[in-house]
Every structure is written in structure tokens, then in C-alpha cells.
C-alpha positions as CSV (number, residue, x, y, z in Angstrom):
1,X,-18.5,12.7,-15.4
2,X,-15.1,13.5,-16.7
3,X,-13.3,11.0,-19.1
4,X,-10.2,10.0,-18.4
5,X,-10.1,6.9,-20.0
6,X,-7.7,8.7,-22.8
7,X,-8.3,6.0,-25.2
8,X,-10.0,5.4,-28.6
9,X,-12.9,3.3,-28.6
10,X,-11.1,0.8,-31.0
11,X,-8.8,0.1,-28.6
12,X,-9.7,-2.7,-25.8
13,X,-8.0,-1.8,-22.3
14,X,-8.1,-3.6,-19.4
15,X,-6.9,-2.3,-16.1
16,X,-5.9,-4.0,-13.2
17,X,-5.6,-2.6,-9.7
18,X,-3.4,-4.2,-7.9
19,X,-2.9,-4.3,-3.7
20,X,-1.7,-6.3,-1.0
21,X,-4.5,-8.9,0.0
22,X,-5.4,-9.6,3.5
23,X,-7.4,-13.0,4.6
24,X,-10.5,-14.0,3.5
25,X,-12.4,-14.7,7.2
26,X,-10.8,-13.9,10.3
27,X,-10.0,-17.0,11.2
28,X,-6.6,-19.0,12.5
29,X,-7.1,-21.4,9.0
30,X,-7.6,-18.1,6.7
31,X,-4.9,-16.3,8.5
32,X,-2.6,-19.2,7.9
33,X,-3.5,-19.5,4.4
34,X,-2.6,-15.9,3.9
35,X,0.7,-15.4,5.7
36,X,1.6,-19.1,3.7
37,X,1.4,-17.5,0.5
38,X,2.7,-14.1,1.6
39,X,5.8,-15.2,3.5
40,X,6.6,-17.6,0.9
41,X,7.0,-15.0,-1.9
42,X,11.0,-14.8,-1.7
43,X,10.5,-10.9,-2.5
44,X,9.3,-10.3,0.5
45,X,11.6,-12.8,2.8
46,X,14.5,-12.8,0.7
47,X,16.2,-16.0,3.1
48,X,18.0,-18.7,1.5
49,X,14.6,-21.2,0.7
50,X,16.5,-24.1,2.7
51,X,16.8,-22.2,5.9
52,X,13.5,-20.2,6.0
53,X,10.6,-22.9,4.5
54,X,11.3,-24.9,7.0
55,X,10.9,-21.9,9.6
56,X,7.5,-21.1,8.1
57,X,6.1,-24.3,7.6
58,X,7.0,-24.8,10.7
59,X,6.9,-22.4,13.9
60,X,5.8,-19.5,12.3
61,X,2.5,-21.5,10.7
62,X,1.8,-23.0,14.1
63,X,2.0,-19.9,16.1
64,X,1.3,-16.3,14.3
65,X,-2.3,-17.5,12.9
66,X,-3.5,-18.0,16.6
67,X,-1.6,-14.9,17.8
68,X,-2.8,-12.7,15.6
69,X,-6.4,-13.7,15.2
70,X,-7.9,-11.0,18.0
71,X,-6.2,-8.5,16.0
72,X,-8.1,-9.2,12.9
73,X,-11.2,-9.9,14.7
74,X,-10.6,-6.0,15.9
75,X,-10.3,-4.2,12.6
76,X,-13.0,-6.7,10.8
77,X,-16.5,-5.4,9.5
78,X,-19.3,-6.5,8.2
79,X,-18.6,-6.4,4.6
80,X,-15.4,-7.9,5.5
81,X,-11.9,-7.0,5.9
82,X,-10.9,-3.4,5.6
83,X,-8.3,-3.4,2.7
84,X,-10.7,-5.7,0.7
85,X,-13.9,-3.4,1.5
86,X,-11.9,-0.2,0.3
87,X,-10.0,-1.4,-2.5
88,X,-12.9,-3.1,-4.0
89,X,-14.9,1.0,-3.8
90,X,-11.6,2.4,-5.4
91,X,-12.1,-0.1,-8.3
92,X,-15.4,0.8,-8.7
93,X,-14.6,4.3,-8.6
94,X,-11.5,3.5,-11.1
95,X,-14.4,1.9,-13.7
96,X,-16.5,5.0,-13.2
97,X,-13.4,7.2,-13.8
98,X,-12.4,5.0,-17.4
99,X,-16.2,4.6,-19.0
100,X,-15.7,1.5,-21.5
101,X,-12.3,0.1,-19.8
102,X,-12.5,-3.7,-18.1
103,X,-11.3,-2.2,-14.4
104,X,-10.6,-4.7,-11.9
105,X,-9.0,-5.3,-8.7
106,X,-6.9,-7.5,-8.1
107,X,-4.6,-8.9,-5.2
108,X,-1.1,-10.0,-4.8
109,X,-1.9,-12.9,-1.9
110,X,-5.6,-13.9,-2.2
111,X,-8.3,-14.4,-4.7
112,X,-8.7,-12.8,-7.2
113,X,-5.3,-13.1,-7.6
114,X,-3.2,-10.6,-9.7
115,X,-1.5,-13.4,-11.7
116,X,-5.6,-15.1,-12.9
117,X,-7.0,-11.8,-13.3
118,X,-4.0,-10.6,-15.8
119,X,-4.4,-13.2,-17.8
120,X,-8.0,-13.2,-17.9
121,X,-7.5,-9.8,-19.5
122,X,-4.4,-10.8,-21.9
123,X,-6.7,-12.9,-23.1
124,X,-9.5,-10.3,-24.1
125,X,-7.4,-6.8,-24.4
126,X,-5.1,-5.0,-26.8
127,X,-3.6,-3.2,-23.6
128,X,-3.4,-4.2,-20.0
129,X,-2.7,-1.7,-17.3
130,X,-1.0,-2.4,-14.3
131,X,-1.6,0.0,-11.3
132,X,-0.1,-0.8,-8.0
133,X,-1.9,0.7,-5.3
134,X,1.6,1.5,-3.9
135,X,2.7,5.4,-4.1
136,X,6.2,3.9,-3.6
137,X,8.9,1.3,-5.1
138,X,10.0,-1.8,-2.9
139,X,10.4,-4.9,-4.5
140,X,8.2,-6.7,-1.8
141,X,5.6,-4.7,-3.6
142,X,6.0,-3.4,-7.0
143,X,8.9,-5.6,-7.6
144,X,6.6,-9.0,-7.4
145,X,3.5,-7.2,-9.0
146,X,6.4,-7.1,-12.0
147,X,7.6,-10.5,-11.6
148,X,4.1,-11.8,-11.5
149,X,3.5,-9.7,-14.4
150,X,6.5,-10.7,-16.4
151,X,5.9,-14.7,-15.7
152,X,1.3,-14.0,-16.8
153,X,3.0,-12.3,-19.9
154,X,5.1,-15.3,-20.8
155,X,2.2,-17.4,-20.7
156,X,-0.3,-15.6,-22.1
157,X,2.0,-15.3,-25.4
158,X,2.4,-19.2,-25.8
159,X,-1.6,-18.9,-25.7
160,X,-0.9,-16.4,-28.7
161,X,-1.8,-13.4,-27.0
162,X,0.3,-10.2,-26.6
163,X,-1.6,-7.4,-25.7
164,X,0.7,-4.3,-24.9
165,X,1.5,-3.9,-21.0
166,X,1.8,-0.6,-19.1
167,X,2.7,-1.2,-15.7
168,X,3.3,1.9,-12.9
169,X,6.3,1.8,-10.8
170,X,5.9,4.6,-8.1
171,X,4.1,7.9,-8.1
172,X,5.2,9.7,-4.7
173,X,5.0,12.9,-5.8
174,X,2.2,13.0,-8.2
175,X,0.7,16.1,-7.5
176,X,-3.4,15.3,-6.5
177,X,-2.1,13.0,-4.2
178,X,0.4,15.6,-2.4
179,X,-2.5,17.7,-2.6
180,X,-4.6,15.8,-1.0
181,X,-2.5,15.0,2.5
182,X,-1.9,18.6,2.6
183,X,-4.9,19.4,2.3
184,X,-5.6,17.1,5.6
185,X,-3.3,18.3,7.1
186,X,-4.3,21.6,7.5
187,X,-7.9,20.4,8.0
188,X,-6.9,18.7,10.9
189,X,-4.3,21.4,12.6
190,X,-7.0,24.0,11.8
191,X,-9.5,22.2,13.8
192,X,-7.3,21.4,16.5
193,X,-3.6,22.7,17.1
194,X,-0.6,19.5,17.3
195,X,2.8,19.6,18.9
196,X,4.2,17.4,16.2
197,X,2.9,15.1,12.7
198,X,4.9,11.9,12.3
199,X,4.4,10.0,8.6
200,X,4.5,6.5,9.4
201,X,5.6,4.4,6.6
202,X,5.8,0.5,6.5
203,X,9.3,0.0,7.0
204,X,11.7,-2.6,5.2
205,X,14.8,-5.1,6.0
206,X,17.7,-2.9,5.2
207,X,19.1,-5.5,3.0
208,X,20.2,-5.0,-0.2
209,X,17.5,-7.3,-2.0
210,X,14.9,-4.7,-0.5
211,X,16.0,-1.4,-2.0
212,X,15.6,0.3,1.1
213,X,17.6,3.6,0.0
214,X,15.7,3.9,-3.5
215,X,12.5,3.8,-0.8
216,X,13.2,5.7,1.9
217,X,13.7,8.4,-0.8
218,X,10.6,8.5,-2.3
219,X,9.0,8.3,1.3
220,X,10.6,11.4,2.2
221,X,10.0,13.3,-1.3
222,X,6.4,12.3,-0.8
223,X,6.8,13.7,2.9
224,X,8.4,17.1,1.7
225,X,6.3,17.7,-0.7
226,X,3.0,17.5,1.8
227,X,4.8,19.2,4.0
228,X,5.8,22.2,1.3
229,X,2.0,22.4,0.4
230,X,1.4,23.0,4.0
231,X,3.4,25.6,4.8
232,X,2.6,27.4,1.3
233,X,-1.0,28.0,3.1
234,X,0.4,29.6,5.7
235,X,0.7,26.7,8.6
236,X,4.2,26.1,10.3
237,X,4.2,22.5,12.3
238,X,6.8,20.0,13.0
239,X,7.3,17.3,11.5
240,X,8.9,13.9,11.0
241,X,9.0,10.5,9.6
242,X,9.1,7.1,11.1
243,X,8.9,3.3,9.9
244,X,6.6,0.4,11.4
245,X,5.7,-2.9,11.1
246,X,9.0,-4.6,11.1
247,X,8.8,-8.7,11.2
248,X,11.3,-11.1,11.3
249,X,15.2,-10.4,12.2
250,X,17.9,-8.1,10.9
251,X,17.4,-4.8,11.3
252,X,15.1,-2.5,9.0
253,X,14.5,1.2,8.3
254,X,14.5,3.6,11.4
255,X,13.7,5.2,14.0
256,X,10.9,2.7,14.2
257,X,7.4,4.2,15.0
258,X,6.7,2.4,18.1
259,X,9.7,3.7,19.8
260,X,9.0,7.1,18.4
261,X,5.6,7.4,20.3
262,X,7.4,6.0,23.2
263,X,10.0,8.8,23.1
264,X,7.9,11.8,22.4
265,X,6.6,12.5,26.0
266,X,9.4,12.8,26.8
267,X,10.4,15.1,24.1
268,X,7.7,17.4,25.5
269,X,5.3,16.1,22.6
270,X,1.6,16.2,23.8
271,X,0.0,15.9,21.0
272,X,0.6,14.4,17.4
273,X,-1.2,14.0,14.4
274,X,0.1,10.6,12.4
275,X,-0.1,10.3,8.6
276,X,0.3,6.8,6.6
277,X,0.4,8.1,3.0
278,X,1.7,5.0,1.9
279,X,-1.0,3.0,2.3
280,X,-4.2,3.7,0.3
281,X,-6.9,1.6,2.3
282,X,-6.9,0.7,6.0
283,X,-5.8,-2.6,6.9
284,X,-4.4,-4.3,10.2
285,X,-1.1,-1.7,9.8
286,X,-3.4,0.9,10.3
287,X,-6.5,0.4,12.1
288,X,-4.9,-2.4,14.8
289,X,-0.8,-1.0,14.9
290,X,-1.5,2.8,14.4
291,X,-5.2,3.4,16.5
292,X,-4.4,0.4,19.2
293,X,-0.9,-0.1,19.7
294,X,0.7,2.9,18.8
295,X,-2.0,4.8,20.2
296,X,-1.9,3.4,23.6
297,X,2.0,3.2,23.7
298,X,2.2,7.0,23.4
299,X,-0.9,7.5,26.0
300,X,0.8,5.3,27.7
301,X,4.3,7.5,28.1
302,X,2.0,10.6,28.8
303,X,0.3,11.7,25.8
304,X,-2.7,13.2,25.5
305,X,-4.2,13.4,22.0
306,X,-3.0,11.0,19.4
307,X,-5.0,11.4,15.7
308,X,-4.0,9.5,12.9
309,X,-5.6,10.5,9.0
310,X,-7.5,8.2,7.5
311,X,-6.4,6.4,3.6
312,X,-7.9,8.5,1.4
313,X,-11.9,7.8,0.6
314,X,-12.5,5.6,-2.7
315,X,-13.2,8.5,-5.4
316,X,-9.9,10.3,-4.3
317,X,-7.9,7.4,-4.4
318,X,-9.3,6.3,-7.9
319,X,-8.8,9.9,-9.2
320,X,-4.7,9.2,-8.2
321,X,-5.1,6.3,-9.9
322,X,-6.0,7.7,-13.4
323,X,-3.9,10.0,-12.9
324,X,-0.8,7.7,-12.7
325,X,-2.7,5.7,-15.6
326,X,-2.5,9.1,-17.6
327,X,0.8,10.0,-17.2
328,X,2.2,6.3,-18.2
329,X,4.3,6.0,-21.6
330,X,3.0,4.6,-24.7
331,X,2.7,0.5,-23.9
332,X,5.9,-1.1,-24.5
333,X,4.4,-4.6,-24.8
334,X,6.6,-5.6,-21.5
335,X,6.4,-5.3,-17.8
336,X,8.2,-3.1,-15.8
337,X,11.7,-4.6,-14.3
């Protein structure tokens, strides 16, 4: 197998993959333990503390576990939730990828949390490598990966340790992963002809704390550049780009995808193919919003054929991993800002 590891052996790298989390059981008391930690992060609900603790201490707890507990129940195997299951192959395929480098995975809600497992590795490495499983910058993401980062850093040097950081910030046109939508793309309208692809991407409060121009940008450079590979091979489709999952008030990046699917019917759209190449495993945005609800809205308005591309399988995604571990910078000994 190929080394990518791009290190000497004297050196001691740890490498930290870093996504989302999702509950431990689906279960109303898991559930509420996640959306507690995740709603709380101000990152992601950037309300004044005073006026929005209260909110989710209060009706959002009490409600949303129990509301949303069929949906989890629906996308749940075996081996457990679907982000967790794929996430944990991709580090596994990461650590096959980087022979001799401490790869682990990591989550920003949940155990093992990003915050233990970086300074577990402080502790034991010359060189920590942060790698966001997030093609794209928002600072719900990437933006609290950093922060947790920045405060593990702090405290791992009044331990005495000050191992050099690398940390990725966004990768959205990094070529094996343009590559490899394309090249599903064409798979897919090869095997079966579509009026129209939509990329889906999780959407974001249009706020100013959410940098929701910086990442609508790299959504769509990601989405042009699939969409360039495509038609380089010959195949001429339509195309567009949406946003989903919104939560909470205000109003967020549009058109939203749900009233997309609505609309297209009517449009004269029969048939679409639907991309998320900003996610990198399933999860409930994908399997429950995209296969049930968007699904069944569009069939709903009158369409026939709705297909949506899976995340990428575990060796792809840990080959655009190394790759956005290759090209990083020589370790600055700080976290990205």
C-alpha cells in the first residue's frame, strides 16, 4: 500500500479526524444529551446566552428528543448510528493510509470527544493533525473544531507540552474529491437519464457570526467544479444548488431544498438526481431528510424518480483525507483562526 504518511520516522504524528457526532442510542435521554451539548455551543446558535439557555433548557429539551426519536430509530443500524459507523471505517482507512501515525477519530458533540482525544495526543506527539471532515468553512464547524483546538492547545502547554498543530480549514476543490462526484455523476446519468441534479448542502442562518457568503462560495466552487468534470466527458445535464436543514428562526441560505422538490413538478422536472457533497458519511440529514422527506415531498408534487448519491465509501473518503493532510503547510505550532 501506498505511503502517504509524508513523514520521517523520527517524527511522532498524531492525526485526528474530526466530525459532527450524532447520539449514542436512539433514545429520547441520548437524543437530549446530544442536542444539549450541540445547541449549547454558541458557534452554532449564536443568541445572546440569557435569552436562548433558557429556551433550550427549557421547550426545546422537553420537546425535540421525543419528536425526533422515530427519525433516528429510521436511519439506525445494527452497529449503530450511521455517521458514527462510517466515520469510524474512514479512520480506519486514514490509519491504513499513514502506516506509523496515531489516527483517530474524533467528534465535536459526543465521546470521544475532539477536545480529550487532542490532548491525549499533545501529550504523546511532536505534531497533531487536525482534519475536519468538512469540505467547507462555517464556523458552526470548522470554526469550533478551531476554538476547541485553540482552548486543548492552551492547556496542554501549562502541562508542558507543545507539539506543532496543523489544522485544515476547507478543501472544496481538492481535486480527488471533485473527481470523485463527477465521476458519480456520470455513473448515475449513464445508467439512467435525469431531468435535473440538485446539490443539497446543509444550509446556515444568514447572520453575520455564520459566514454564510465565505460558504455559499465554496459550496458553489465545489458544485462547478463537479459539474465542469462532467461535462468535460461529454455529458450535458442541468443543474442546481439548494440548502436544507434549517432550525430555529431568522432566515438562512436559499432556495431551501424542501421547497425546491416541491416546485420542480411543476417546473416540468420528472426526475432528479440529488448530491450532498458536503457531507462525508450519512447521518439523519441524509438518510431521514433527503430519502424520506424530501423524497416523498417531490413524489408527492408529481415526481417520479428521485435518486440521491451516497457519501463517499470509507477508502475514498480517507484518500481526501490524506490528501488535505499532504497539502497542509509546515506546522505552525498554532490552530487555525
Amino acid at each position: 500500500m501506498t505511503d502517504l504518511s509524508g513523514q520521517t520516522d523520527a517524527t511522532r504524528e498524531g492525526v485526528v479526524l474530526v466530525a459532527l457526532g450524532s447520539p449514542v442510542a436512539p433514545t429520547e435521554e441520548a437524543i437530549g444529551d446530544f442536542l444539549s451539548e450541540f445547541l449549547s455551543d454558541p458557534r452554532v446558535v449564536d443568541l445572546p446566552r440569557a435569552l436562548w439557555l433558557p429556551i433550550l433548557n427549557g421547550p426545546v429539551l422537553r420537546r425535540r428528543p421525543a419528536r425526533v426519536l422515530g427519525q433516528y430509530e429510521g436511519i439506525w443500524t445494527e452497529e449503530g448510528s450511521p455517521l458514527r459507523v462510517h466515520t469510524r471505517a474512514q479512520g480506519e482507512a486514514l490509519a491504513r493510509l499513514l502506516p506509523g501515525r496515531d489516527v483517530r477519530v474524533a467528534y465535536q458533540y459526543g465521546s470521544p470527544n475532539v477536545a480529550d482525544v487532542f490532548l491525549d495526543l499533545a501529550r504523546s506527539c511532536d505534531v497533531v493533525t487536525v482534519l475536519p471532515a468538512y469540505p467547507h468553512f462555517a464556523p458552526a464547524t470548522v470554526g469550533s473544531i478551531a476554538d476547541r483546538v485553540r482552548e486543548c492547545a492552551g492547556l496542554a502547554a501549562a502541562e508542558g507540552h507543545r507539539p506543532r498543530i496543523r489544522a485544515a480549514r476547507s478543501w472544496p476543490s481538492l481535486a480527488g474529491y471533485v473527481d470523485w462526484h463527477a465521476g458519480r455523476i456520470l455513473e448515475e446519468v449513464s445508467r439512467e437519464g435525469v431531468d435535473l441534479v440538485v446539490f443539497s448542502w446543509h444550509g446556515v442562518p444568514l447572520r453575520k457570526a455564520h459566514g454564510a457568503a465565505r460558504y455559499r462560495a465554496e459550496c458553489h466552487a465545489t458544485a462547478s467544479a463537479v459539474m465542469e468534470r462532467v461535462e468535460a466527458q461529454g455529458c450535458t445535464v442541468a443543474w442546481e444548488e439548494t440548502f436544507q436543514s434549517k432550525f430555529g428562526p431568522g432566515r438562512w441560505l436559499a432556495p431551501a431544498t424542501i421547497d425546491t422538490m416541491a416546485a420542480l413538478p411543476g417546473r416540468g422536472v420528472r426526475s432528479v438526481l440529488v448530491t450532498n457533497p458536503g457531507f462525508l458519511a450519512d447521518c439523519l440529514e441524509t438518510v431521514y431528510e433527503m430519502d424520506v422527506l424530501n423524497a416523498g415531498v417531490f413524489r408527492q408534487a408529481g415526481g417520479v424518480s428521485f435518486r440521491r448519491i451516497a457519501p463517499p465509501d470509507a477508502e475514498s473518503a480517507a484518500r481526501f483525507l490524506a490528501q488535505v493532510r499532504g497539502a497542509l503547510t509546515p506546522a505552525s505550532g498554532r490552530p487555525a483562526r
